[in-house]
N, CA, C and O atoms as a CHARMM CRD file, in Angstrom:
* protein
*
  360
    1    1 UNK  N    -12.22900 -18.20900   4.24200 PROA 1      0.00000
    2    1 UNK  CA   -11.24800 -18.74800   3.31700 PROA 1      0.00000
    3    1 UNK  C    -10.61200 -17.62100   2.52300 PROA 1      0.00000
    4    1 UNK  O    -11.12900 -16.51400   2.37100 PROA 1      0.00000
    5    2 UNK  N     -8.98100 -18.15800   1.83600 PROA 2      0.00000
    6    2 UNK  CA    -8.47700 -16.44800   1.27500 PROA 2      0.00000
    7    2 UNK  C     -9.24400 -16.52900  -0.32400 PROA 2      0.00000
    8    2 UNK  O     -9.84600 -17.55500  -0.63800 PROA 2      0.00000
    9    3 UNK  N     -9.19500 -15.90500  -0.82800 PROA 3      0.00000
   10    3 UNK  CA    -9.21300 -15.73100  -2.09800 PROA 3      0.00000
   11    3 UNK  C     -8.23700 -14.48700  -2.80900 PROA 3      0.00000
   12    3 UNK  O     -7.74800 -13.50400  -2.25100 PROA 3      0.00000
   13    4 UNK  N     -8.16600 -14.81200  -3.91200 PROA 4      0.00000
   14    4 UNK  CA    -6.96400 -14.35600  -4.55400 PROA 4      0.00000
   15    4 UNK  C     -7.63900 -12.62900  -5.03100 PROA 4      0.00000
   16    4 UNK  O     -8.82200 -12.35000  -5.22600 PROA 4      0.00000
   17    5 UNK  N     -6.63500 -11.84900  -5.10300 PROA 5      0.00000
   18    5 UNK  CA    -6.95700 -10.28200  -4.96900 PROA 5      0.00000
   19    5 UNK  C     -5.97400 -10.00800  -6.50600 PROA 5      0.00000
   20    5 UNK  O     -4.77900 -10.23400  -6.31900 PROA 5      0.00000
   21    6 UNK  N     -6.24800  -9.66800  -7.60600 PROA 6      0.00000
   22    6 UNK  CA    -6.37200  -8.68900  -8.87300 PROA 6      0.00000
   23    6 UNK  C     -6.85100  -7.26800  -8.89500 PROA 6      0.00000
   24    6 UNK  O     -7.95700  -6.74400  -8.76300 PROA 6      0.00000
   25    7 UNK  N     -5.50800  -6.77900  -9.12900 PROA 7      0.00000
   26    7 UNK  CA    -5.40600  -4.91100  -9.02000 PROA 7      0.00000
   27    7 UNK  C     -4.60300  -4.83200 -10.65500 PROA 7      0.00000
   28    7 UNK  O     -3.73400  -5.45600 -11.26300 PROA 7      0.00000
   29    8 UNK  N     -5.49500  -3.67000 -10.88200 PROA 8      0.00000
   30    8 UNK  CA    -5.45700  -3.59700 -12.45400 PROA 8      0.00000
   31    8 UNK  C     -5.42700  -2.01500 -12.04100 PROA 8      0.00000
   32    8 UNK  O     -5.97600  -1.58500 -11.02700 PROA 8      0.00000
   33    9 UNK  N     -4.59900  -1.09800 -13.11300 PROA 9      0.00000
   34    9 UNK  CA    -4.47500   0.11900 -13.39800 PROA 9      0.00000
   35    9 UNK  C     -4.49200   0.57000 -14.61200 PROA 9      0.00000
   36    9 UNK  O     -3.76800  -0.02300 -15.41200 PROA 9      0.00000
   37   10 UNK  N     -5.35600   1.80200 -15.13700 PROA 10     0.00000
   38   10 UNK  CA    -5.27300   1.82100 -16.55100 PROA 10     0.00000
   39   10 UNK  C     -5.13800   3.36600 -16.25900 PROA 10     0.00000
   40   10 UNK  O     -5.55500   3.83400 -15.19900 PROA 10     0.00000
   41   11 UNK  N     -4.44200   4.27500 -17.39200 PROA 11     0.00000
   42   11 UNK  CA    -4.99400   5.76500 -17.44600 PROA 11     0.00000
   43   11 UNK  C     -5.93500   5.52400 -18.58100 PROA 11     0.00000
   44   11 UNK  O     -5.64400   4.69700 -19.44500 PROA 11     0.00000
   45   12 UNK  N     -7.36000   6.39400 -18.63800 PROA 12     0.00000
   46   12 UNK  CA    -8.45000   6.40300 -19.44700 PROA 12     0.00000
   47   12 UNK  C     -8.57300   7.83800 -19.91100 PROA 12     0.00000
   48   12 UNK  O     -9.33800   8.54300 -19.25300 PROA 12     0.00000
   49   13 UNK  N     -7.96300   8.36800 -20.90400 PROA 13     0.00000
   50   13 UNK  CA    -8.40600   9.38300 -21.08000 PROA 13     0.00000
   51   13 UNK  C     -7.71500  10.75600 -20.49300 PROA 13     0.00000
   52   13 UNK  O     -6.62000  11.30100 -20.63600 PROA 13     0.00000
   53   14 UNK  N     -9.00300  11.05500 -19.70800 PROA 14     0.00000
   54   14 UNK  CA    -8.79600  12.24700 -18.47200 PROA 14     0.00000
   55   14 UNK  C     -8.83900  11.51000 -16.97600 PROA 14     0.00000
   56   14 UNK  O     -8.92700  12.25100 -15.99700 PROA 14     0.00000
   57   15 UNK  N     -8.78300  10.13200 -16.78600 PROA 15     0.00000
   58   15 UNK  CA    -8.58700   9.54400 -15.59400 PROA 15     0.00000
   59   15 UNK  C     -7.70100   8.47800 -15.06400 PROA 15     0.00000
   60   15 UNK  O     -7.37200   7.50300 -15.73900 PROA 15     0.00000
   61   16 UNK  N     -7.44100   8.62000 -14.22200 PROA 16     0.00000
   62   16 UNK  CA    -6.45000   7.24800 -13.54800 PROA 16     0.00000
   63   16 UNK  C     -7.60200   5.89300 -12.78700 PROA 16     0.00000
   64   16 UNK  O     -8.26900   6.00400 -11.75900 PROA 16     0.00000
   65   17 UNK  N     -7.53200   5.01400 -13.46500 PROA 17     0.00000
   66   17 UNK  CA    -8.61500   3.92800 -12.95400 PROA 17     0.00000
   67   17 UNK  C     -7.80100   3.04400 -12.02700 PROA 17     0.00000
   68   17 UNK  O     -6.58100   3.20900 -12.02700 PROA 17     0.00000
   69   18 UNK  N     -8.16000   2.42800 -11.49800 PROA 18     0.00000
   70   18 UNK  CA    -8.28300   1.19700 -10.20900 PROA 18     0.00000
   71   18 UNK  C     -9.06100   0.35000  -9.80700 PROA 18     0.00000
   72   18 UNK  O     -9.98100   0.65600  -9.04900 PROA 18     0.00000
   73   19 UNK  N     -8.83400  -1.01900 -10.27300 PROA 19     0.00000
   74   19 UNK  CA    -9.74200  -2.00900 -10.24900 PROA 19     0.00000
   75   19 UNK  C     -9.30900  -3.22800  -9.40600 PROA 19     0.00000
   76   19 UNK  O     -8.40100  -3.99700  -9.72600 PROA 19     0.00000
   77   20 UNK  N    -10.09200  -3.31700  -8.25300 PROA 20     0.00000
   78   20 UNK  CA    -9.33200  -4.10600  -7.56600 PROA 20     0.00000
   79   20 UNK  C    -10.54800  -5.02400  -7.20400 PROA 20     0.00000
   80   20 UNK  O    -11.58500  -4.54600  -6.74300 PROA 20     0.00000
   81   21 UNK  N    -10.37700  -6.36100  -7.43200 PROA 21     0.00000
   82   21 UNK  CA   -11.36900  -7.86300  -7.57300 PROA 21     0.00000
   83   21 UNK  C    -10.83600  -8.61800  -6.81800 PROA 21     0.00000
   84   21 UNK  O     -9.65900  -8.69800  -6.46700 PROA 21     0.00000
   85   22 UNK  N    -11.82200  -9.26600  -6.51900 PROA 22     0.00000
   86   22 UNK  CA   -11.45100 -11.07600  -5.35500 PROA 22     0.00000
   87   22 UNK  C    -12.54300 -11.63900  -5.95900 PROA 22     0.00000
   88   22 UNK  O    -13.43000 -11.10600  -6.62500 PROA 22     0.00000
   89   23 UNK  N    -12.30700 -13.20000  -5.53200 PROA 23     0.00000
   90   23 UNK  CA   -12.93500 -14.19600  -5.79800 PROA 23     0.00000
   91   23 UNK  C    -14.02000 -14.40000  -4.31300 PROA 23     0.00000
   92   23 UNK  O    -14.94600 -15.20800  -4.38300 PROA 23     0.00000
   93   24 UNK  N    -13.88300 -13.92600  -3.55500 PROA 24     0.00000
   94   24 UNK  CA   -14.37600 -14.20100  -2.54900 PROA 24     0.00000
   95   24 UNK  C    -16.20600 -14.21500  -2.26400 PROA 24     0.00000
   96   24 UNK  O    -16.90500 -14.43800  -3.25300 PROA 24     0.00000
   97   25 UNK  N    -16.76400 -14.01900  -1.16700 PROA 25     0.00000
   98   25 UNK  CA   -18.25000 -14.47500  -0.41300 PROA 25     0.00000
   99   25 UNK  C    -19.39400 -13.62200  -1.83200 PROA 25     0.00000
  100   25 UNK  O    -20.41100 -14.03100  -2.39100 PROA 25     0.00000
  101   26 UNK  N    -18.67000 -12.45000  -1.96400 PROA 26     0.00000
  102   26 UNK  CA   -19.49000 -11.27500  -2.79300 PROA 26     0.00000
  103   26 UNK  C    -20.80500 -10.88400  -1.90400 PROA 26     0.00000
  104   26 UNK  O    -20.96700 -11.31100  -0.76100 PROA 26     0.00000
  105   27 UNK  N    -21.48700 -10.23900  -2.40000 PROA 27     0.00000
  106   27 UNK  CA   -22.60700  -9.09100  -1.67000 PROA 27     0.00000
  107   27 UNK  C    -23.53800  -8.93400  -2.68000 PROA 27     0.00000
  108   27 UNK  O    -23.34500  -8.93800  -3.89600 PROA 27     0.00000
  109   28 UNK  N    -24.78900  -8.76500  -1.92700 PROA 28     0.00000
  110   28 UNK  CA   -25.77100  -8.52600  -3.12500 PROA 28     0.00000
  111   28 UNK  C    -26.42900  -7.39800  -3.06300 PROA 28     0.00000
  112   28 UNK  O    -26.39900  -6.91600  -1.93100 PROA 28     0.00000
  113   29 UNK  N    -27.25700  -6.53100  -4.15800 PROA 29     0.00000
  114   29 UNK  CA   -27.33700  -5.08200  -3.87200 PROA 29     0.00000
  115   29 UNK  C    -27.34600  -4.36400  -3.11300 PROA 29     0.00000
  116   29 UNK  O    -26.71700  -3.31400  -2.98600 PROA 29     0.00000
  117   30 UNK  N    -28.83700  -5.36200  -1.85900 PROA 30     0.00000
  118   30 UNK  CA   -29.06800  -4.46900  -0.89900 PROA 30     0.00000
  119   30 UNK  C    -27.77400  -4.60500   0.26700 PROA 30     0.00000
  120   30 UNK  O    -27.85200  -3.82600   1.21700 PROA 30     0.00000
  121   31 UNK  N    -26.90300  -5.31000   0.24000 PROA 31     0.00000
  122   31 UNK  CA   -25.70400  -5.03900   1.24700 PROA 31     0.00000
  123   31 UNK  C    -24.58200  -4.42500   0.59400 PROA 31     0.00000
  124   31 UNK  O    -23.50400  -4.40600   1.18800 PROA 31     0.00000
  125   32 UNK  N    -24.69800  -3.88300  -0.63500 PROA 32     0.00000
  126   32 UNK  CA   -23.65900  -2.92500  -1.09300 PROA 32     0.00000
  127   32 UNK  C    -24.18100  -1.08700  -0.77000 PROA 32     0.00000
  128   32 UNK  O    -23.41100  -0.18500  -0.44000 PROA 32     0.00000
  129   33 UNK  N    -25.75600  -0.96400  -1.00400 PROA 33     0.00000
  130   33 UNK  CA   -26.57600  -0.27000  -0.74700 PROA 33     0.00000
  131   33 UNK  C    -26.22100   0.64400   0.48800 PROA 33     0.00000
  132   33 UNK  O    -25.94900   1.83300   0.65500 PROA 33     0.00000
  133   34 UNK  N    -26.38900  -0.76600   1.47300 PROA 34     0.00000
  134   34 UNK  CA   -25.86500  -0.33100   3.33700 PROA 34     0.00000
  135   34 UNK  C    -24.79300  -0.57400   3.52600 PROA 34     0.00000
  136   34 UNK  O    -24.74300  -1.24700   4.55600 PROA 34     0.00000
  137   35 UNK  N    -23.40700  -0.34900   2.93700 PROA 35     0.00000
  138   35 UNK  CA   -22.48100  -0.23100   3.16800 PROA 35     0.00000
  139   35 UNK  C    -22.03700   1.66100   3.55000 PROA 35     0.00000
  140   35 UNK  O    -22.72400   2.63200   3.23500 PROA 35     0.00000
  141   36 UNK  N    -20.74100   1.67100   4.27300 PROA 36     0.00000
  142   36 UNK  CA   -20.70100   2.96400   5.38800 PROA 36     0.00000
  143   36 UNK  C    -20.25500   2.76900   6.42100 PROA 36     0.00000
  144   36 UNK  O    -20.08900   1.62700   6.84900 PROA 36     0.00000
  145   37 UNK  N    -19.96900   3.77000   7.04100 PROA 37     0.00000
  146   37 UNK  CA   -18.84400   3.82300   7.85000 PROA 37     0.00000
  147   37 UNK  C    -19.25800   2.67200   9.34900 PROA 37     0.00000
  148   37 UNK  O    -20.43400   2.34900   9.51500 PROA 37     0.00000
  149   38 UNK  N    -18.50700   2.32500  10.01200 PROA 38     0.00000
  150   38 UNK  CA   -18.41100   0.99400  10.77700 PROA 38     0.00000
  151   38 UNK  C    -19.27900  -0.40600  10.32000 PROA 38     0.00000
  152   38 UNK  O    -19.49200  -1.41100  10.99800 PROA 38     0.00000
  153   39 UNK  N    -19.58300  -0.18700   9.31700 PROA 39     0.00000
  154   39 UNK  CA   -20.61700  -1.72100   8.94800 PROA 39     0.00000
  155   39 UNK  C    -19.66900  -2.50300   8.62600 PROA 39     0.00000
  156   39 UNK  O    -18.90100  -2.12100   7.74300 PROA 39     0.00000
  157   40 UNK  N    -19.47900  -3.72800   9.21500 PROA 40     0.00000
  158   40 UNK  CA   -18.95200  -4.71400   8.14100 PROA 40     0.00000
  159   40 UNK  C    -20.32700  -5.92900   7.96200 PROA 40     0.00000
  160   40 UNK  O    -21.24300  -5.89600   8.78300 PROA 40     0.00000
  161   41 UNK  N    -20.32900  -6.52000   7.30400 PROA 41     0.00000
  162   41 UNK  CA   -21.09600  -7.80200   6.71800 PROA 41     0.00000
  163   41 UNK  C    -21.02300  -8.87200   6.96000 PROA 41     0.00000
  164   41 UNK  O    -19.92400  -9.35800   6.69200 PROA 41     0.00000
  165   42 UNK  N    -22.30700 -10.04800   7.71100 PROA 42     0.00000
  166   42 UNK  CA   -21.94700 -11.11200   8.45800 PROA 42     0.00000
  167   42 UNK  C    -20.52700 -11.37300   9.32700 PROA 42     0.00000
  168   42 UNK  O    -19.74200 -12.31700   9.42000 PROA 42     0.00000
  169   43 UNK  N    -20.64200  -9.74700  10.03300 PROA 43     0.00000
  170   43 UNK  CA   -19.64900 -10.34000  11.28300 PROA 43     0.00000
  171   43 UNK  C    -19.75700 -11.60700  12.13300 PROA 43     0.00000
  172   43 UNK  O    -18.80600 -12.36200  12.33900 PROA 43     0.00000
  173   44 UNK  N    -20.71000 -11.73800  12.50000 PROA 44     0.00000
  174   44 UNK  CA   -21.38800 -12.67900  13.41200 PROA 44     0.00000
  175   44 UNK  C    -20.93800 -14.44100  12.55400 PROA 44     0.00000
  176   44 UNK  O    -21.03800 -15.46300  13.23300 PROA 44     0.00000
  177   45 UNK  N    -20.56500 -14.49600  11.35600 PROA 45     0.00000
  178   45 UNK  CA   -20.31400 -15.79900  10.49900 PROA 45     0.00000
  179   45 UNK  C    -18.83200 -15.40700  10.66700 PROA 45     0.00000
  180   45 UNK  O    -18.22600 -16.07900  11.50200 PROA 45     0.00000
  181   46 UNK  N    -18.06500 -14.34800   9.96400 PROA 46     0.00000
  182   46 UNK  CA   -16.84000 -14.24000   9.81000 PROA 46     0.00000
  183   46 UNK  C    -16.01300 -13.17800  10.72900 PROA 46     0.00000
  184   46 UNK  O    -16.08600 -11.95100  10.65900 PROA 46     0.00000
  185   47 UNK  N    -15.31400 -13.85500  11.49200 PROA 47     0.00000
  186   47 UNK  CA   -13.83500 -13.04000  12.07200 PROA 47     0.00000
  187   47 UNK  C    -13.62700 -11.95400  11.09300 PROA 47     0.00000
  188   47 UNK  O    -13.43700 -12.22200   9.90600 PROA 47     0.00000
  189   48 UNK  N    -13.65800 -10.51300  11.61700 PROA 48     0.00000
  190   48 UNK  CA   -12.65400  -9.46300  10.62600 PROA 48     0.00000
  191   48 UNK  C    -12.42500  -8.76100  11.74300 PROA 48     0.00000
  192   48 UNK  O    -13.02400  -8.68400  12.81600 PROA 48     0.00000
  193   49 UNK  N    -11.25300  -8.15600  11.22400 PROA 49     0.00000
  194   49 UNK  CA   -10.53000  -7.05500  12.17100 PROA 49     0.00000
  195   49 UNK  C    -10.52200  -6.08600  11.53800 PROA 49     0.00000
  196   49 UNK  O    -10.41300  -6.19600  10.31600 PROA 49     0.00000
  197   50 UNK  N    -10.63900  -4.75400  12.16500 PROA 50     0.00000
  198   50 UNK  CA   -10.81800  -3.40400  12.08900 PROA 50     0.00000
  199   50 UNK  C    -11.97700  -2.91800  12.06500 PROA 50     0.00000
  200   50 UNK  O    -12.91100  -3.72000  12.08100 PROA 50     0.00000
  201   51 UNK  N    -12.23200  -1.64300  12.02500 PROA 51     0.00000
  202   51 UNK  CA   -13.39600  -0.85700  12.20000 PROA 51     0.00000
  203   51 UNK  C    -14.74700  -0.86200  11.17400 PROA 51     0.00000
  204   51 UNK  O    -15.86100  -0.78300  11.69200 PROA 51     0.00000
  205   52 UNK  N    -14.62400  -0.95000   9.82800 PROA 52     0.00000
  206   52 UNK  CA   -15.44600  -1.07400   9.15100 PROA 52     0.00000
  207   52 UNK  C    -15.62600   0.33700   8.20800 PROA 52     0.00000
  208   52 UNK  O    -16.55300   0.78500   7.53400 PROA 52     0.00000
  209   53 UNK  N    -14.00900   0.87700   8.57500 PROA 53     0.00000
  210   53 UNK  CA   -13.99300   2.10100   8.11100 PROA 53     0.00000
  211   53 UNK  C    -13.23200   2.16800   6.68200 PROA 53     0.00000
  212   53 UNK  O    -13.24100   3.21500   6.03500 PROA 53     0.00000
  213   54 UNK  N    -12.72900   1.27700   6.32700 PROA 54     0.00000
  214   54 UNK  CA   -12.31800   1.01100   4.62200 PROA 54     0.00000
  215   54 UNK  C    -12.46100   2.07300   3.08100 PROA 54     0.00000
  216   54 UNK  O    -11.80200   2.90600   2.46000 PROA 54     0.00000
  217   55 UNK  N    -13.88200   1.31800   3.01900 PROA 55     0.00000
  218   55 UNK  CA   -14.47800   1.57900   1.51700 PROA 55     0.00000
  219   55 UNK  C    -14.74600   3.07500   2.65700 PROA 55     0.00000
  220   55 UNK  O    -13.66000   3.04900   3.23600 PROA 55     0.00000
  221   56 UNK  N    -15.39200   4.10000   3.18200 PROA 56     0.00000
  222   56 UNK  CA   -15.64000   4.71600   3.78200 PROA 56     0.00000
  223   56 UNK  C    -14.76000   5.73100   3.48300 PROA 56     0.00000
  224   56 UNK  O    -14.91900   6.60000   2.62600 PROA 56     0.00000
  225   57 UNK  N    -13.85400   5.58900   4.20300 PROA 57     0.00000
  226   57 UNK  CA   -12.55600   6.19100   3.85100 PROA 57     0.00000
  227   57 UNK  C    -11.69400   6.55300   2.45100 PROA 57     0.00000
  228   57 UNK  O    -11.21100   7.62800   2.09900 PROA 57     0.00000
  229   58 UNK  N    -11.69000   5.55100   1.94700 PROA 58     0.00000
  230   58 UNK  CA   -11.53400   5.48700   0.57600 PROA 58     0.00000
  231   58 UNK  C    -12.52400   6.63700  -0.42400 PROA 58     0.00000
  232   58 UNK  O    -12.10600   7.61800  -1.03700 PROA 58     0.00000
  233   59 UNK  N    -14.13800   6.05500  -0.32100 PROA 59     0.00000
  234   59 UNK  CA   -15.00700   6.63200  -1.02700 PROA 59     0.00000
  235   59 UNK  C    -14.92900   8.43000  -0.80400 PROA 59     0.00000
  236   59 UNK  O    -15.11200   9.33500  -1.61900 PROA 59     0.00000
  237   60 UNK  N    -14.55300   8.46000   0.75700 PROA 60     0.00000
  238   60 UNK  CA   -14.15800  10.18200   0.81500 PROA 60     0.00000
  239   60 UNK  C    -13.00900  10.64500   0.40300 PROA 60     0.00000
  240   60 UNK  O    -12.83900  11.77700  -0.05000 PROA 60     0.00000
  241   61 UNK  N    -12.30100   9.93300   0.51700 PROA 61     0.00000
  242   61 UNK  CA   -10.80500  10.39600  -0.70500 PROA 61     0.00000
  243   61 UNK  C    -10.88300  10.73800  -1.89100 PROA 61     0.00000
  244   61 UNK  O    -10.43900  11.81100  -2.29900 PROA 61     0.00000
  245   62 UNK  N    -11.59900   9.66500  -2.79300 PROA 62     0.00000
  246   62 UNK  CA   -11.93900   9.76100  -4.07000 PROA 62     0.00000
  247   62 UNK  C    -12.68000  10.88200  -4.25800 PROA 62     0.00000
  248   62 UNK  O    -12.40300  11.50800  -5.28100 PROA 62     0.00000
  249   63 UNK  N    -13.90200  11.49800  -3.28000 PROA 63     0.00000
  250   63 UNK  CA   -14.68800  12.40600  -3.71200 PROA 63     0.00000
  251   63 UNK  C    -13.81700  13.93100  -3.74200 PROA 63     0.00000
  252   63 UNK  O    -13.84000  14.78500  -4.62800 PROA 63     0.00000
  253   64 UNK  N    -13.08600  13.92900  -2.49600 PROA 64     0.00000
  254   64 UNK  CA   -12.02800  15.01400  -2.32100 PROA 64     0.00000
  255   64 UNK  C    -11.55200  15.75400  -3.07200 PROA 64     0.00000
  256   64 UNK  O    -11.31100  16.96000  -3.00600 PROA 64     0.00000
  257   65 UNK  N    -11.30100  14.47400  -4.37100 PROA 65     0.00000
  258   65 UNK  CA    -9.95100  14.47600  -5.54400 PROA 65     0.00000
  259   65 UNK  C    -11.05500  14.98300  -6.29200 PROA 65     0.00000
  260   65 UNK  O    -10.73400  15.88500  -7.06600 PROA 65     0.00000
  261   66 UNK  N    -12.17100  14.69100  -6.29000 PROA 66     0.00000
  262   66 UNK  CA   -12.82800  14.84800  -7.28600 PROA 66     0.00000
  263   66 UNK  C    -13.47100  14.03900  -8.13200 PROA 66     0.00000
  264   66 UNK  O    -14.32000  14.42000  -8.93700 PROA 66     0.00000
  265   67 UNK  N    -12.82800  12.10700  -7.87700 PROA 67     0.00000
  266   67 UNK  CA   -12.82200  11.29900  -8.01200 PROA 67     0.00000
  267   67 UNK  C    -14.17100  10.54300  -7.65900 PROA 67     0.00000
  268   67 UNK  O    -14.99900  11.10200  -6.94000 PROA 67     0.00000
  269   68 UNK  N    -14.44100   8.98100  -8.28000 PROA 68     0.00000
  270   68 UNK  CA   -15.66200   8.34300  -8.42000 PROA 68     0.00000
  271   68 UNK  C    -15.29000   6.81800  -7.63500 PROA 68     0.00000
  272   68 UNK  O    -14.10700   6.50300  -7.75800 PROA 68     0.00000
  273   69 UNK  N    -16.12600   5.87500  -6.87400 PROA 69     0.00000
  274   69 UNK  CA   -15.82300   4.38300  -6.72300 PROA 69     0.00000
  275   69 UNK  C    -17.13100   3.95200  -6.78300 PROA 69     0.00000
  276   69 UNK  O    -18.18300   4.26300  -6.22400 PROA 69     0.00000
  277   70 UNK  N    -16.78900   3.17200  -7.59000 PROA 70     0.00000
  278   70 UNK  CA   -18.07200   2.26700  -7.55100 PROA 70     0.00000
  279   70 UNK  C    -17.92900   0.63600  -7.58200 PROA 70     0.00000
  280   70 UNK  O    -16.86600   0.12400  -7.93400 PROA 70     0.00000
  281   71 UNK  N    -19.18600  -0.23800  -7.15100 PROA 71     0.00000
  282   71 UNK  CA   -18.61700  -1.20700  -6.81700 PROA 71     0.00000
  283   71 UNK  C    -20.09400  -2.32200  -7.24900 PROA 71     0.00000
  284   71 UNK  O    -21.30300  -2.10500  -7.17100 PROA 71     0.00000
  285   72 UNK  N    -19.32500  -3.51900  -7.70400 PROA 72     0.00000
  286   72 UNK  CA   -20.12600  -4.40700  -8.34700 PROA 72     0.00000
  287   72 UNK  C    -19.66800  -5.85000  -7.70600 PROA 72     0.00000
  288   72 UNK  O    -18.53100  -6.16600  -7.35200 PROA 72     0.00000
  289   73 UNK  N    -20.94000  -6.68600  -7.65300 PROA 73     0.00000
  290   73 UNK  CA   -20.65000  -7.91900  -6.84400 PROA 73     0.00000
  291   73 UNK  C    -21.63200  -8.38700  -7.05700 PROA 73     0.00000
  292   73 UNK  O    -22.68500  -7.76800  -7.21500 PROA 73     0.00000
  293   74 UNK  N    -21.45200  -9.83900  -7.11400 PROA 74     0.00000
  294   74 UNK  CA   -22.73400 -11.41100  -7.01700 PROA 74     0.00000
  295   74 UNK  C    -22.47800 -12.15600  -5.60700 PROA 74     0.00000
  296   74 UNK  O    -21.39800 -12.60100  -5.21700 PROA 74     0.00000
  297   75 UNK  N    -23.35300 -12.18200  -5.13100 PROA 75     0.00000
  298   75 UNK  CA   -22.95200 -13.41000  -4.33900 PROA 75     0.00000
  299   75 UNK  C    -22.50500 -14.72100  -4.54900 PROA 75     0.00000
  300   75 UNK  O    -23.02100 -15.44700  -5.39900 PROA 75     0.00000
  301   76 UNK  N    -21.53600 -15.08700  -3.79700 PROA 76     0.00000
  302   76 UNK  CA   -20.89000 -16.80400  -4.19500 PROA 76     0.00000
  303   76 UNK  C    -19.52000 -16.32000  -5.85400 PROA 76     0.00000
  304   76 UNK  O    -18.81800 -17.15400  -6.42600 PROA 76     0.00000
  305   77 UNK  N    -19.56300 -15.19900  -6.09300 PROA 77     0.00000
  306   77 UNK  CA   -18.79400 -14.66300  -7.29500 PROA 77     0.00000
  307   77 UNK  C    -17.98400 -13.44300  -7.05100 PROA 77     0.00000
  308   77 UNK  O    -17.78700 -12.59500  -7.92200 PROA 77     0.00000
  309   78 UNK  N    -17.61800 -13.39400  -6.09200 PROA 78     0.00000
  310   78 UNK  CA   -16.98700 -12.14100  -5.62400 PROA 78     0.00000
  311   78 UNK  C    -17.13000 -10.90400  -5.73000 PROA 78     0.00000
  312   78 UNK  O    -18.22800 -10.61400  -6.20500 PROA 78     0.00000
  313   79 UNK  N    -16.10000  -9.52500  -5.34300 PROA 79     0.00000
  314   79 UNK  CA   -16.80200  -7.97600  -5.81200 PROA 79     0.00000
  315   79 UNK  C    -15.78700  -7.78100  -6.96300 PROA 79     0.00000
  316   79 UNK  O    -15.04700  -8.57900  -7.53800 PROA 79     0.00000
  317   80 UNK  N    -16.03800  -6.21200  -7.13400 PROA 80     0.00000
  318   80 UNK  CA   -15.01800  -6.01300  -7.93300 PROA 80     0.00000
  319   80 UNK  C    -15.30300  -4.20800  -7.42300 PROA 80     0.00000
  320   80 UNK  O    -16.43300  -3.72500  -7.36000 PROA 80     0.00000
  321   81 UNK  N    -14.04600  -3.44400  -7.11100 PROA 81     0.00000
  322   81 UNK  CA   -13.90700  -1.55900  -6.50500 PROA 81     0.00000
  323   81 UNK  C    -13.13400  -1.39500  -7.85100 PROA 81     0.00000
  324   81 UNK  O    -12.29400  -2.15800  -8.32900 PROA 81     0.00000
  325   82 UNK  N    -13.63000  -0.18100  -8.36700 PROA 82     0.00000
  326   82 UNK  CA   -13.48100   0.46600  -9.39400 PROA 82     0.00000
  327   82 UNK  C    -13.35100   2.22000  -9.06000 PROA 82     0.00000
  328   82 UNK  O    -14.27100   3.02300  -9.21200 PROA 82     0.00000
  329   83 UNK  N    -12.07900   2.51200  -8.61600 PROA 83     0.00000
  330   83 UNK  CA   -11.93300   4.04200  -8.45600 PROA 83     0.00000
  331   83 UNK  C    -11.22200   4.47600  -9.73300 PROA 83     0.00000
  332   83 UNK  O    -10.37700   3.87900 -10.40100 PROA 83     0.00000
  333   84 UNK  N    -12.02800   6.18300  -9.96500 PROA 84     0.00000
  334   84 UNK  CA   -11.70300   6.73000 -11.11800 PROA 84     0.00000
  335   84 UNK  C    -11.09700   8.04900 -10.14000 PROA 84     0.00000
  336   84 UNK  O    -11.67700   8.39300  -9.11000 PROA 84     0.00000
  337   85 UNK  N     -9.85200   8.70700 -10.63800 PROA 85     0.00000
  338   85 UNK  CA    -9.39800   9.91600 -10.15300 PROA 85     0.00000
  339   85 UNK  C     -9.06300  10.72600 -11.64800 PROA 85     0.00000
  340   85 UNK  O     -8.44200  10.24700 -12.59700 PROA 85     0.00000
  341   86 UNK  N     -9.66600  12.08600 -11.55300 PROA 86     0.00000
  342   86 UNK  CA    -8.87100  12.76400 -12.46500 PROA 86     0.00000
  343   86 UNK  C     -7.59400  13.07500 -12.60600 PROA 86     0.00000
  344   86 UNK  O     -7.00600  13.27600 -11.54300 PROA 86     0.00000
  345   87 UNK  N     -6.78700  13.21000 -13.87200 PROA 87     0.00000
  346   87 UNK  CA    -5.53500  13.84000 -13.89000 PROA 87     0.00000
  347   87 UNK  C     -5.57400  14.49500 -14.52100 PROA 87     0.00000
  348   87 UNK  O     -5.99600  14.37100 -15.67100 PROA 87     0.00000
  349   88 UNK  N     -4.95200  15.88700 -13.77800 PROA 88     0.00000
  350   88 UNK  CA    -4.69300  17.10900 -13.37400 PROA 88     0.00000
  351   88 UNK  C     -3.35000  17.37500 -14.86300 PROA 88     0.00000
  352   88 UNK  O     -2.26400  16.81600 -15.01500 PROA 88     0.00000
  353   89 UNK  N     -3.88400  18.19900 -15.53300 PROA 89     0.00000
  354   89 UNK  CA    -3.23900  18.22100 -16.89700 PROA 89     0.00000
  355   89 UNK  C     -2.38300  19.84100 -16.65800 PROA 89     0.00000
  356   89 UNK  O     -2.25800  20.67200 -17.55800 PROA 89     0.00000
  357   90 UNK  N     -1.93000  19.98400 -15.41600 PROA 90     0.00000
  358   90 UNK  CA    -1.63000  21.20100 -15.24200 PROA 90     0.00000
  359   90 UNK  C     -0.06400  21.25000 -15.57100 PROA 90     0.00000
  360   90 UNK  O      0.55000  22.31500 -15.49500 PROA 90     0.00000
C-alpha cells in the first residue's frame, strides 16, 4: 500500500539536514541493524524493484562529504532518514 512521503530541510548551524518520513510497514532494530548493500526486507511479502542498493549508496555519499544518516523506525509506524552534510564556510 502507498503511504505518504514528508521531506523536511533545515540548515543547523554548521549543517544542511534532511529528513525524509513515510507512514509506511516501518522496521525494527534488528532489520535496520542488517540493512546494506542488496538487502531489501520481506521481499518474499512485498513486490520491490531495484537492487537494494539505496540507503547504501546514499550512506556512502554522506560519508564522502563528510556527512552523517541515521535512521529511526517502529514497526506498523513507519521510518524516518535523517542526513546531516556539512557546509563548507569557504
Amino acid at each position: 500500500s502507498a503511504s505518504r512521503v514528508s521531506i523536511n530541510t533545515v540548515v543547523d548551524s554548521d549543517a544542511y539536514v534532511l529528513s525524509v518520513a513515510d507512514r509506511g510497514q516501518g522496521m525494527s532494530n534488528d532489520q535496520i541493524e542488517k540493512l546494506g548493500p542488496f538487502i531489501q526486507l520481506n521481499r518474499e511479502e512485498q513486490e520491490q524493484q531495484g537492487l537494494g542498493l539505496g540507503l547504501s549508496v546514499v550512506d556512502s555519499l554522506c560519508r564522502l562529504y563528510g556527512g552523517s544518516i541515521s535512521i529511526t523506525s517502529q514497526p506498523g509506524d513507519g521510518t524516518r532518514v535523517i542526513l546531516k552534510l556539512p557546509i563548507s564556510r569557504g
